[in-house]
C-alpha positions, -999 to +999 in steps of 0.1 A: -080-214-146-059-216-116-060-194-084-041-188-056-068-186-026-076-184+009-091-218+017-103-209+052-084-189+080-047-199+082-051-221+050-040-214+016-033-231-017-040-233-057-074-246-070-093-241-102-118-218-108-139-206-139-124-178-157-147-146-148-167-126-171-173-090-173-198-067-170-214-040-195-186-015-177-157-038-167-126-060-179-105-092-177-071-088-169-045-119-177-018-107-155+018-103-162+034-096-126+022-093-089+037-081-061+026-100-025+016-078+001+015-082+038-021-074+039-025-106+024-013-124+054-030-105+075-062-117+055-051-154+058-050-152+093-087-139+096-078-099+101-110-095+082-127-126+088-135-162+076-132-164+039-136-195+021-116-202-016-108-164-020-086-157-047-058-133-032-036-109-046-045-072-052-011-058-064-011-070-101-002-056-138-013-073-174-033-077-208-069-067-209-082-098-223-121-086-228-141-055-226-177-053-212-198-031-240-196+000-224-159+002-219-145+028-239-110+036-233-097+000-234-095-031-257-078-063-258-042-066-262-037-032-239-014-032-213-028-020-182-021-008-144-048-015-119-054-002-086-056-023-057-089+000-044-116-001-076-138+025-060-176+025-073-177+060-089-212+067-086-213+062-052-220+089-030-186+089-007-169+091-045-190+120-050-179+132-017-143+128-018-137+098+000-141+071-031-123+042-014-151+042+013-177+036-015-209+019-004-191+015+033-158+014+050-131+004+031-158-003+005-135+001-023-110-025-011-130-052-035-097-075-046-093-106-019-120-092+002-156-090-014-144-103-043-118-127-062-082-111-061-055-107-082-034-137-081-048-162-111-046-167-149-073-137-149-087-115-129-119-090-132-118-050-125-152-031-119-162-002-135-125-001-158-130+032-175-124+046-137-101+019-121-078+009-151-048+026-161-024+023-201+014+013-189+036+038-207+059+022-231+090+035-211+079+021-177+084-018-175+057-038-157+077-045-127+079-009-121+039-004-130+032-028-104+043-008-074+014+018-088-015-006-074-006-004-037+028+005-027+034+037-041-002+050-037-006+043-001+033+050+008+025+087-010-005+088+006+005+089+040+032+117+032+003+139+012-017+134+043+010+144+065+006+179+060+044+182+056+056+222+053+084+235+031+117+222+052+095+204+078+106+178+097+091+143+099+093+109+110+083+083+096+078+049+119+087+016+102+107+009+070+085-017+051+073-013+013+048+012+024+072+034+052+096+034+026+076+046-004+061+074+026+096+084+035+104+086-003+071+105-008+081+129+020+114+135+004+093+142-029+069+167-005+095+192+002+102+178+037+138+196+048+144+163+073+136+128+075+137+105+103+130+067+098+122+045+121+139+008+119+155-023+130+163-043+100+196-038+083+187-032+049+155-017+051+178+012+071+197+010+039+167+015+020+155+041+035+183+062+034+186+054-006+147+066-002+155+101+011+160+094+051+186+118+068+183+098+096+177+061+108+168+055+143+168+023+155+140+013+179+159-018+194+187+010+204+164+033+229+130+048+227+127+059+196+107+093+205+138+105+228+162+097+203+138+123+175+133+145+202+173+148+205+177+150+168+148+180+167+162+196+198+131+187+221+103+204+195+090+170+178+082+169+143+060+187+124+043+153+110+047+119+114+036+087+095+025+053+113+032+025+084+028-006+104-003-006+121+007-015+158-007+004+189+028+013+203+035+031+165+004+048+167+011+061+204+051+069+192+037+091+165+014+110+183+043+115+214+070+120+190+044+153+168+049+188+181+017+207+188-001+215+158+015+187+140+002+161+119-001+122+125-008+107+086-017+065+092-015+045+066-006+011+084-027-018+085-040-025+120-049-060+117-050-069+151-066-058+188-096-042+193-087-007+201-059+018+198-048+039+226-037+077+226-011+087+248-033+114+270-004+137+280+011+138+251-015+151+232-023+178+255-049+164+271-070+162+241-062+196+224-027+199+212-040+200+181-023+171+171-043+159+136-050+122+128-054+114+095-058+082+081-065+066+041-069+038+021-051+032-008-062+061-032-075+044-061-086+052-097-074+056-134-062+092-128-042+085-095-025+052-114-018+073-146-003+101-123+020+073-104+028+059-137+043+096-147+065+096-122+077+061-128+081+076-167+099+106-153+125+086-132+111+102-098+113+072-081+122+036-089+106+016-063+124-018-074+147-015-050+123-028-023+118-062-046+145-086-032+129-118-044+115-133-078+090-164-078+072-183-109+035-183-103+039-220-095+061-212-069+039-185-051+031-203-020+068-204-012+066-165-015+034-162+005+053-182+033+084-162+030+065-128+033+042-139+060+073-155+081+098-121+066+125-148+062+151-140+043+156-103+046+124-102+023+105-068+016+088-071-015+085-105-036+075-103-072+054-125-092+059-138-125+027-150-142+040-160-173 
């Protein structure tokens, strides 16, 4: 079969492979569509290390094409939703709440890490009782997609956020993942809604997402300009969605006392993270940090998939590019580079 790999850091392209083969309690999945994420790239250029002829891709929909034994709830010919995190179930940070650290940190991120990804004619899922998800026949697979990654992590990082009835909060950069937090805020009960943003039409985005307002960092500090739209107090919560040290810092100066920093960006790069000392009152202004990993799982992809059934949300608004899998380097370029205006670029397998 063919596969779309990490050759070695910096290096990608297509290769063969064998075809995998499931265990007693897992599945093959020939998939349909993929959406590229920017936690690829960051992959490719060694965020997580060397990596040699890794398949990549961990946002993907499709047929189950085999069953191990001791899968019950799906067959062959099914059409399925599977999370970008397959926790391991039995593990004990599963039986303590925090499956996607299964076995270790970020233990359940398997996809284009530990293990082959996504982006080939088939792909394998652990444990797929747990991890695998039916696509309703009213939600298209384009729209299922956005369940793996996207809309899990973006409603993450507002669920985290502690939001109260009416609150305020800000949420800092307007990518696929901002933008599914700002529309998860909305969803949340939030009363107001900053976003933080540069880029033309992810502004637009985010105000078709739920933002009241769209400050624009390029235009002033962005934490004077949210403490002029909340009259000096800060919000009650903010969300980091890029995974930079000078977001991190903005969110914690730009949360009122008490308040609630949710990150869900990817910090690919430096060593450390710094906290601005003042700020956060010396150390006890009560300011929370929370941070998560993609919440995987059947029951959180069938939940995602209700809303996408229920017309909560329609996150194909972020997709503003189409590629034939024979064309996916090109994508992987474009999203690595952002040329193009690109947010989200959508795969098409077959």
């Amino acid at each position: 079969m063919e596969a779309f790999v990490m050759r070695s850091i910096g290096v990608t392209g297509i290769v063969e492979k064998e075809r995998p083969e499931p265990g007693p309690m897992d599945a093959i999945v020939r998939p349909t569509v993929g959406l590229i994420c920017t936690s690829d790239c960051h992959t490719v250029h060694g965020a997580i290390g060397d990596r040699e002829d890794l398949t990549l891709g961990h946002e993907a929909v499709g047929i189950v094409e085999e069953v191990g034994d001791h899968v019950e709830r799906f067959e062959p010919g099914d059409r399925v939703a599977v999370g970008a995190i397959t926790p391991d179930w039995n593990s004990t940070a599963a039986q303590d709440g925090h499956p996607s650290q299964s076995n270790q940190a970020l233990g359940g991120w398997k996809f284009a890490n530990v293990k082959d990804g996504a982006f080939a004619d088939y792909f394998h899922v652990n444990d797929a009782d747990g991890n695998v998800a039916h696509i309703p026949d009213g939600v298209s697979d384009h729209e299922a997609c956005y369940t793996a990654d996207m809309l899990s992590t973006g409603f993450a990082g507002a669920e985290n956020a502690d939001i109260p009835m009416g609150g305020t909060v800000a949420v800092f950069a307007q990518g696929p993942v901002g933008l599914m937090a700002t529309k998860g805020a909305r969803l949340q009960g939030a009363g107001e809604v900053i976003a933080v943003e540069t880029m033309e039409n992810r502004k637009e985005l985010a105000r078709e997402y739920g933002a009241d307002h769209v400050v624009d960092f390029q235009e002033g500090d962005p934490v004077e300009q949210i403490m002029d739209l909340t009259d000096g107090e800060g919000v009650d919560s903010a969300i980091e969605a890029l995974g930079a040290d000078e977001t991190l810092k903005d969110c914690i100066r730009a949360t009122k006392p008490g308040g609630t920093v949710s990150n869900v960006g990817y910090h690919g790069e430096g060593e450390f993270r710094h906290i601005p000392r003042e700020e956060w009152g010396v150390g006890m202004a009560e300011i929370s940090i929370v941070t998560d990993l993609c919440p995987g799982g059947s029951l959180r992809i069938r939940r995602l998939l209700r809303m996408l059934e229920q017309d909560r949300v329609d996150p194909t608004k972020m997709t503003t590019h189409e590629f034939d899998f024979d064309e996916i380097e090109t994508a992987f370029d474009m999203m690595d580079e952002k040329s193009d205006d690109i947010v989200k670029p959508l795969i098409h397998f077959e």
